[in-house]
C-alpha positions in Angstrom: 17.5 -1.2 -17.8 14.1 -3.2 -17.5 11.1 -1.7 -16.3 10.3 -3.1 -12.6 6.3 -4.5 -12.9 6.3 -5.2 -8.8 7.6 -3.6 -6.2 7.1 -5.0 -2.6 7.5 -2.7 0.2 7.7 -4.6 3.7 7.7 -1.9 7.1 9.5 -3.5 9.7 9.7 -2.2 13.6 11.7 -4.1 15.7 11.4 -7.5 14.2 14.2 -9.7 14.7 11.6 -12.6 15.6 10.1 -12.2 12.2 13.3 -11.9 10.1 14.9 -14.9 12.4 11.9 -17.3 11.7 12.4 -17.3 8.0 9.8 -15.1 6.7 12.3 -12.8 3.6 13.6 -15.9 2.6 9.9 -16.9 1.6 9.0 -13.4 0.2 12.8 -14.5 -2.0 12.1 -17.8 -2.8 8.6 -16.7 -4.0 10.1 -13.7 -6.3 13.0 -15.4 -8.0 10.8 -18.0 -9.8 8.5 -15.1 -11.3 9.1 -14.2 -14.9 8.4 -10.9 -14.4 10.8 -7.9 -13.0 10.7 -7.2 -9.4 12.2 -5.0 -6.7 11.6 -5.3 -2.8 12.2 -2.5 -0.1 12.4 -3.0 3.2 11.3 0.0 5.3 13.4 0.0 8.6 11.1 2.1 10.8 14.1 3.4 13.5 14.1 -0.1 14.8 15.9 -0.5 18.3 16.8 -3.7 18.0 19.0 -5.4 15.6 16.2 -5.4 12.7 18.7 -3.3 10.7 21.7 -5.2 10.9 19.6 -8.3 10.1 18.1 -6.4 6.6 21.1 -5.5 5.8 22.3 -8.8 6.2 20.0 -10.3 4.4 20.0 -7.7 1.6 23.7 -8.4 0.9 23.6 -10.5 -2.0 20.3 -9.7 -3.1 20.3 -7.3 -5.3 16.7 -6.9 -5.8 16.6 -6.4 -2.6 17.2 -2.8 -1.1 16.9 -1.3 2.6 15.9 2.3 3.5 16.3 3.3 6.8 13.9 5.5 8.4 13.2 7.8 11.5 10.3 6.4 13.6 6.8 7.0 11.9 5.0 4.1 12.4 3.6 2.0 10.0 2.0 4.6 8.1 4.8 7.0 7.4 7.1 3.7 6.8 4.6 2.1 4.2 4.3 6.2 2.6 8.2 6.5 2.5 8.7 3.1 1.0 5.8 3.5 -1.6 7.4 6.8 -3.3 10.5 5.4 -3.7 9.3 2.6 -5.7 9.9 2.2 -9.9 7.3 -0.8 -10.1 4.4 -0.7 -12.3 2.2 -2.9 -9.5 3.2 -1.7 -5.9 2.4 -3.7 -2.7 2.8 -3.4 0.5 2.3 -6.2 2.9 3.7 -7.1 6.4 6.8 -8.8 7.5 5.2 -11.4 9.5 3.9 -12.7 6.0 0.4 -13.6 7.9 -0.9 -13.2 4.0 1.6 -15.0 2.4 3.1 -13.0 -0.8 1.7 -15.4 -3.7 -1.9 -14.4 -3.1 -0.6 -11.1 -5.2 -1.3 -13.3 -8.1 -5.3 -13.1 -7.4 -4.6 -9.4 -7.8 -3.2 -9.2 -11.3 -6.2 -10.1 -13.2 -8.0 -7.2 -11.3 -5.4 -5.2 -12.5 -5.9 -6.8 -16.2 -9.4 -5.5 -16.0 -8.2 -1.7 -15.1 -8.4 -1.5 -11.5 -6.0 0.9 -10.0 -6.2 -0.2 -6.2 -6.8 -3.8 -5.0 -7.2 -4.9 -1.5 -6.9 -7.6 0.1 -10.0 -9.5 2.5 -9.5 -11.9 4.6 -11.2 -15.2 4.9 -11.9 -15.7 8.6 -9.6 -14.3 11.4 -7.8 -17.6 11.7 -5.8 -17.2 15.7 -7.4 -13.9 16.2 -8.3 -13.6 19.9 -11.4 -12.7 21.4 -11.3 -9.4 22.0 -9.3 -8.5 18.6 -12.4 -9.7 16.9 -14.8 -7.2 19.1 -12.3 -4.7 18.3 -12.7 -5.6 14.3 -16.4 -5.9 14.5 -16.9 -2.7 16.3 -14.5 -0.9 14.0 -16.6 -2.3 10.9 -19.5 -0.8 11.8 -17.8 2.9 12.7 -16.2 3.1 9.9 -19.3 2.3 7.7 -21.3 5.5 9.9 -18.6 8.0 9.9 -17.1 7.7 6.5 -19.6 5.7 4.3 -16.8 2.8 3.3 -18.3 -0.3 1.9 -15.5 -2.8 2.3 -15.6 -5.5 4.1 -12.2 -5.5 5.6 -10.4 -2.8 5.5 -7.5 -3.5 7.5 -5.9 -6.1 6.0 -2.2 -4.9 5.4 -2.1 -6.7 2.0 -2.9 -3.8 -1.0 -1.7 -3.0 -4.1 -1.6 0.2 -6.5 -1.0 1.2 -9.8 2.3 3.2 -9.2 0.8 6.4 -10.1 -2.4 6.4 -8.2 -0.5 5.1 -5.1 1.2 8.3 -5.6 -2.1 10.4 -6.1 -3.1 9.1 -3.2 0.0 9.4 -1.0 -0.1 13.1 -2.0 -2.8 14.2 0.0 -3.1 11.9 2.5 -2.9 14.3 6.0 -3.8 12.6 8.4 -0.9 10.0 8.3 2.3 10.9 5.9 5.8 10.3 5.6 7.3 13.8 7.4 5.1 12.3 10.9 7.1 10.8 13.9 6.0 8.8 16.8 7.2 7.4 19.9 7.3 3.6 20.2 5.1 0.9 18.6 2.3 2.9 16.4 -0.4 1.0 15.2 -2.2 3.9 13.4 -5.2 2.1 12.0 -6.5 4.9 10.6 -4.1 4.4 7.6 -5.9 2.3 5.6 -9.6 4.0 6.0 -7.4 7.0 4.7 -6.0 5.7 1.9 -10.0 4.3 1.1 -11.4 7.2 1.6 -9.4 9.4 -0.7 -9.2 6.7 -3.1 -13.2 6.3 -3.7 -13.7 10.3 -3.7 -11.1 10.3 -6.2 -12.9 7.8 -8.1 -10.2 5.6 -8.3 -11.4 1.8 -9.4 -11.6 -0.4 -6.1 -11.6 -3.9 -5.7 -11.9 -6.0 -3.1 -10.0 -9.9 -3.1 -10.3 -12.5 -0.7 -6.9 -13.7 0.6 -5.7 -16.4 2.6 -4.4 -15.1 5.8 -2.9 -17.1 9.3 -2.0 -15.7 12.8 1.9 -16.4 12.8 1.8 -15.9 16.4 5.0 -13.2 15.9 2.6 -10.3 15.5 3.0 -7.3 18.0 0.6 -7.3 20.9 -2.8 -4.9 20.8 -4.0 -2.7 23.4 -7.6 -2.3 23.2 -8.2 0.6 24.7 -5.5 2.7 23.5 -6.1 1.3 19.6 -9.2 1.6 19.9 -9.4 5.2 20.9 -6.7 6.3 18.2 -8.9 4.0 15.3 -11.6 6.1 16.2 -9.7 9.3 16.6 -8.2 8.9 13.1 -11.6 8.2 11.3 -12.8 11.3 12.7 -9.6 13.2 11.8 -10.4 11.6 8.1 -14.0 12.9 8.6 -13.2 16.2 9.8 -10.7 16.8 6.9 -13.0 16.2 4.2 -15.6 18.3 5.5 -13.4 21.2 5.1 -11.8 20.3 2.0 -8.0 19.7 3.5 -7.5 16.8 0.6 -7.3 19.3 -2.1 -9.6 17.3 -4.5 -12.3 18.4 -6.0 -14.4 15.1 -5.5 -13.9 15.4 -1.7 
C-alpha cells in the first residue's frame, strides 16, 4: 500500500447548503489531477440535517474519500478527531465552504521543503467580511497579542497544515479544546486556533505564516458578536491560565 503524503480533513455541521452548491466536487476535482497520494475525511459533527446522508452520498464512489461520524463537539473536537485518524505525511484541515480554495495548499509545500512542521494560512484582505466581523477581528488581534504574546498576523484563518507527527504532538496536550468535549448547537470555539499556536511556538515547533487567497461564499454560518466574542476571550484566557500552571505537560511551557 502507498504512503498517503496529504490528508484533508473537512468539519462539517449542518451544511447541506455547502455540499449542495458544489464545493467537494471542487476539493475532488482539485485532488484527482495531483501526482501525489491523497486521502480526504469528512468530519460529520452530529449534523441535524441531512449533511450525513449527503457525505455519504458523495463518498460512495470515491474511494479516497472517507466519512467519520461524530458526536457534537464543535469545530474543534471535529478538526482533533479527524486529524488523528489521518495516515498523510502533510495534514490540512480547511473548511467546507472552501472560502480558501484547496490549491493554495501548494504555497505551503515549499515551506514544508524548507523544514517547517506547521504552516498557516493569512488572508489577504477580508473580501465580504461585514463591518462588525472586522471590529471583532481587529479587536481579537490585539488581545491575543497582550495575553499570549502571538505574533501572527491572522490567526484564525481555518486553512493550516502539519507534519503528521507534530499535529499529533500538538493535539496531545491541547486542554482547552479536544476531541472527548461536547457542545450544544453551533460552536464557534475560536479559541482553537490560538491553542494550537500557542503550544506549537512553546514547543518550538517551526512556524510559518502564507498568504492565501480567501472569498466570503456567502454560505458561512452567522456570528454573534457578543456571545463569540465573550467565549474568544474566555478561551485565550483559559490558554493563559493553563500555561501558567503548567497543565500542557511540556517542559517549554
Amino acid at each position: 500500500m502507498k504512503k498517503i503524503f496529504l490528508s484533508v480533513v473537512i468539519p462539517a455541521y449542518n451544511e447541506v447548503k455547502n455540499i449542495n452548491a458544489g464545493v467537494l466536487f471542487q476539493v475532488y476535482e482539485y485532488l484527482k489531477k495531483q501526482k501525489y497520494t491523497w486521502e480526504v475525511l469528512l468530519v460529520d459533527d452530529g449534523s441535524t440535517d441531512n449533511t450525513v446522508n449527503l457525505l455519504t452520498k458523495f463518498q460512495k464512489n470515491r474511494k479516497n474519500f472517507k466519512v467519520l461520524k461524530e458526536p457534537h463537539r464543535g469545530k474543534a473536537g471535529t478538526v482533533i478527531a479527524g486529524m488523528l485518524n489521518t495516515k498523510g505525511e502533510i495534514v490540512l484541515f480547511t473548511d467546507m465552504d472552501q472560502a480558501t480554495p484547496l490549491n493554495q495548499i501548494e504555497n505551503f509545500f515549499p515551506e514544508f521543503e524548507k523544514g517547517k512542521d506547521l504552516v498557516i494560512g493569512s488572508r489577504l484582505g477580508r473580501e465580504g467580511y461585514s463591518t462588525i466581523r472586522k471590529i471583532m477581528a481587529l479587536g481579537f488581534v490585539s488581545l491575543r497579542k497582550i495575553i499570549l504574546g502571538l505574533p501572527f498576523k491572522d490567526t484564525q484563518c481555518g486553512f493550516k497544515a502539519f507534519k503528521n507527527s507534530k499535529a499529533r504532538e500538538i493535539f496531545k496536550r491541547m486542554k482547552v479544546f479536544n476531541d472527548k468535549a461536547r457542545s450544544k448547537g453551533a460552536a464557534v470555539t475560536a479559541g482553537f486556533d490560538l491553542e494550537i499556536l500557542y503550544i506549537a511556538r512553546k514547543l518550538n515547533l517551526k512556524v510559518s505564516e502564507v498568504t492565501v487567497d480567501w472569498h466570503e461564499k456567502g454560505l458561512r454560518k452567522e456570528v454573534s458578536p457578543i456571545k463569540d466574542s465573550y467565549e474568544g476571550l474566555r478561551d485565550l484566557i483559559k490558554v493563559r491560565l493553563n500555561a501558567l500552571t503548567g497543565q500542557y505537560k511540556t517542559r517549554n511551557i
